[in-house]
C-alpha positions in Angstrom: 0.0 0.0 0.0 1.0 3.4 -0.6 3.8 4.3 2.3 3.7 0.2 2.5 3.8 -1.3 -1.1 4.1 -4.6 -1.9 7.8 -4.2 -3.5 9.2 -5.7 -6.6 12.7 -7.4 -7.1 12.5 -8.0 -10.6 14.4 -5.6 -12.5 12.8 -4.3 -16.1 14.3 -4.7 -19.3 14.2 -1.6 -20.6 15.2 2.2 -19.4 11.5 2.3 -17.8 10.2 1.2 -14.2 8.7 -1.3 -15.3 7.7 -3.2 -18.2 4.2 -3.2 -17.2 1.7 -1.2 -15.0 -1.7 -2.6 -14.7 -4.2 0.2 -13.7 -7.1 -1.8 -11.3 -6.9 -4.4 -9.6 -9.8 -6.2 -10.2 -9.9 -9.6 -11.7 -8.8 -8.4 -15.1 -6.0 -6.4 -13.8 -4.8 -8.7 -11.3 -4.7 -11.8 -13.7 -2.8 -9.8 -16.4 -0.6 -8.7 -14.1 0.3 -12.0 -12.4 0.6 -13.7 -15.9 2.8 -11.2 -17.2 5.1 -11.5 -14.1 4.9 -15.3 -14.1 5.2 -16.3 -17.4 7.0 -13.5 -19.0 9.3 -12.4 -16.1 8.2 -9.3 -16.5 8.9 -6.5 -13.9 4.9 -5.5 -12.9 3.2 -2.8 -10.4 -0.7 -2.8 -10.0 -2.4 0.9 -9.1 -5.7 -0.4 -7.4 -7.5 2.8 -5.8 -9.7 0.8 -3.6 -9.6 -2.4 -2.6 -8.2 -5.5 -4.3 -10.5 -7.8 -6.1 -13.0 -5.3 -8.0 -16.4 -5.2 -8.0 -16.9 -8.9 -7.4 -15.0 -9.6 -4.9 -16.1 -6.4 -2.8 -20.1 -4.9 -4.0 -20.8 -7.7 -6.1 -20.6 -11.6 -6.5 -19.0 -12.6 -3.4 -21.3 -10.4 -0.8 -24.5 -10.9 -2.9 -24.4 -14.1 -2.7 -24.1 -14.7 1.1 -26.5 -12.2 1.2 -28.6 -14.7 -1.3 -27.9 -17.6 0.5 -28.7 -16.4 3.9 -32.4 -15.1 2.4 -33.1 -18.9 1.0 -32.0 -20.1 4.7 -35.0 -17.7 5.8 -37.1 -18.8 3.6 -36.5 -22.6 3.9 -36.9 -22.1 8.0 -39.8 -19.8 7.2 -41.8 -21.0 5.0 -40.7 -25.2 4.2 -39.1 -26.4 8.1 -42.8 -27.2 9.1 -42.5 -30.0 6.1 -40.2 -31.7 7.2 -41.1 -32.6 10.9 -39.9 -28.9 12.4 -42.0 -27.5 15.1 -43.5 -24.3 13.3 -43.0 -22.4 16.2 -39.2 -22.6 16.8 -39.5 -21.8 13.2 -41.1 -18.7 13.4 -38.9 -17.9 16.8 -35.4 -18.9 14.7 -36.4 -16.5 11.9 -37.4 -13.6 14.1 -34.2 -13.5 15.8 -32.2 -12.8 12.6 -29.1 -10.7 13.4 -28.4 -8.5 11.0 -25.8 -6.8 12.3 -23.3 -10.0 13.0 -24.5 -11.3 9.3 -23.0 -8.0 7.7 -19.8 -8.7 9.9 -19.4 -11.5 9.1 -19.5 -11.3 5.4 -17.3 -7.8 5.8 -15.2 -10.7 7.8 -15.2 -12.5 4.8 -14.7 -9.9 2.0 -11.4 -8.5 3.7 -10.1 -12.0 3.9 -10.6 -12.3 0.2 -8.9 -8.9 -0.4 -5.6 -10.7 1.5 -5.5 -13.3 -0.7 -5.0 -11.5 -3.8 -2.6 -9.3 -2.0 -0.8 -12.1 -1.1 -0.7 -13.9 -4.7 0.3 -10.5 -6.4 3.9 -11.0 -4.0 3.9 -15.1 -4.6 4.3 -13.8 -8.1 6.2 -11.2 -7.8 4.2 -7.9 -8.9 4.0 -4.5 -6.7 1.1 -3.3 -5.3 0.2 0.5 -5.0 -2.6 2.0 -3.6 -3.4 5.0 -5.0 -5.5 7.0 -7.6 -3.1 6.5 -11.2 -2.9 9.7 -13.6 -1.8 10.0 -16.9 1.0 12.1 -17.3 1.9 10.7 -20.6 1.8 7.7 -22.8 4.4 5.6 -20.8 4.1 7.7 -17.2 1.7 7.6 -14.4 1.3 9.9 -11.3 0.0 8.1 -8.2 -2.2 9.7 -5.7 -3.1 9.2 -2.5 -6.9 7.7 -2.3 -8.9 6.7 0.9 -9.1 3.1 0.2 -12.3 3.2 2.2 -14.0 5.3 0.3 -13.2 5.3 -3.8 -15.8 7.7 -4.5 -13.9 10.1 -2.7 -13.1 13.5 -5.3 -9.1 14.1 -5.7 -8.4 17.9 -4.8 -7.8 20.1 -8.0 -3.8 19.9 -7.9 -3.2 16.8 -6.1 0.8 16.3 -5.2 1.9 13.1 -6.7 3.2 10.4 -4.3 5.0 8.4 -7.1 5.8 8.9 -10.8 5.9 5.8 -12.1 6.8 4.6 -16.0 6.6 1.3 -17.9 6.9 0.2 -21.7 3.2 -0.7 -21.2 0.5 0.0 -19.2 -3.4 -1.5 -19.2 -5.9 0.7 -17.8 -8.6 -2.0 -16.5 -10.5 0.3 -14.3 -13.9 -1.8 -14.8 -16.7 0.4 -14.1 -18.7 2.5 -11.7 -22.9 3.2 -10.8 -24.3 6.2 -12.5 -26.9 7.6 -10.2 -29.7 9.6 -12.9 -30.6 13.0 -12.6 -33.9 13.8 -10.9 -35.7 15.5 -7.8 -34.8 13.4 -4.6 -32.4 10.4 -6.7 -29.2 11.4 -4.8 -30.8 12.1 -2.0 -32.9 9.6 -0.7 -31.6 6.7 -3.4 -28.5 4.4 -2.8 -26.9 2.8 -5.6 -25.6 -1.1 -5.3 -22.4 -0.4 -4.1 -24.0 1.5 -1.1 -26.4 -1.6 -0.7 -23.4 -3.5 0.6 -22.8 -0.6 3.2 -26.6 -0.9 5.2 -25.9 -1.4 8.9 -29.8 -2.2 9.4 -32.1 -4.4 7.4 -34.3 -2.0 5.4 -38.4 -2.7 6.6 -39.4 -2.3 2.8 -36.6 -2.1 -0.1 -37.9 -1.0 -3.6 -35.3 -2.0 -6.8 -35.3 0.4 -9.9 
């Protein structure tokens, strides 16, 4: 991380830094670099503003599903238990105890676990991690700035100070993508977007999807 990057020993083969940056570290950034560093021996740094793994690993595949999984555990004790020999009323009592709270810390649990092992396999093979915000400065240079790694959405002031100036023979930008909130009276006010869905502390009474 920045002021504690994952460091490289590989040395690159040409005048640059390195012969590859890969700009996100989701699961297209962090396979291309790995492979690159593996198989090619090529000296590799990956700029991930957030946190490792991208969208699926973080506000998508990985916590949806728990969160799926614990919802058809309600439902089976809910709704099918009684079918299968269960008294219906430890069923009812099992389901209105429902912790939210310790489920969303437990898949937080979960999800940072996940961010350490892709840490950890991006310096089994050999490629440097930054964290950091990456900024064109050219076609083979990148400025690094410091991010909040809790919160990505966080603006960059207008002249940020660079932390690092990195260069390479090549560079992939595999940023993936972000929600776009629409314009309209009350949307960024009272709307959250799915990335914020992973963020509730409390189980919402009623939840309405656009």
């Amino acid at each position: 991380r920045m002021g504690n990057s994952t460091k490289s020993t590989k040395k690159s083969s040409s005048s640059s830094d390195y012969d590859l940056i890969v700009i996100g570290g989701g699961s297209g950034g962090i396979s291309s670099a790995k492979r690159a560093a593996t198989l090619y021996n090529a000296k590799v740094a990956v700029i991930e503003q957030s946190r490792l793994g991208g969208t699926c690993v973080n506000v998508g595949c990985v916590p949806k599903k728990v969160l799926y999984n614990t919802a058809s555990i309600a439902h089976t004790i809910s709704h099918d238990a009684k079918y299968y020999g269960f008294d219906s009323d430890a069923s009812s009592h099992c389901a209105s105890t429902f912790d939210f709270t310790s489920l969303k810390r437990a898949r937080d649990a979960y999800v940072t676990k996940l961010n350490g092992i892709y840490e950890r396999g991006l310096l089994n093979a050999g490629v440097e991690y930054i964290q950091g915000r990456a900024k064109f400065v050219d076609d083979t240079t990148v400025q690094v700035m410091s991010v909040d790694a809790d919160d990505e959405s966080k603006e960059i002031a207008a002249a940020p100070t660079p932390i690092r100036t990195l260069t390479a023979e090549h560079i992939i930008i595999a940023t993936g993508g972000r929600p776009l909130m629409p314009d309209g009276d009350g949307i960024r006010e009272h709307c959250i977007n799915s990335d914020g869905f992973f963020d509730l502390e409390t189980l919402p009474d009623v939840a309405v999807v656009v």
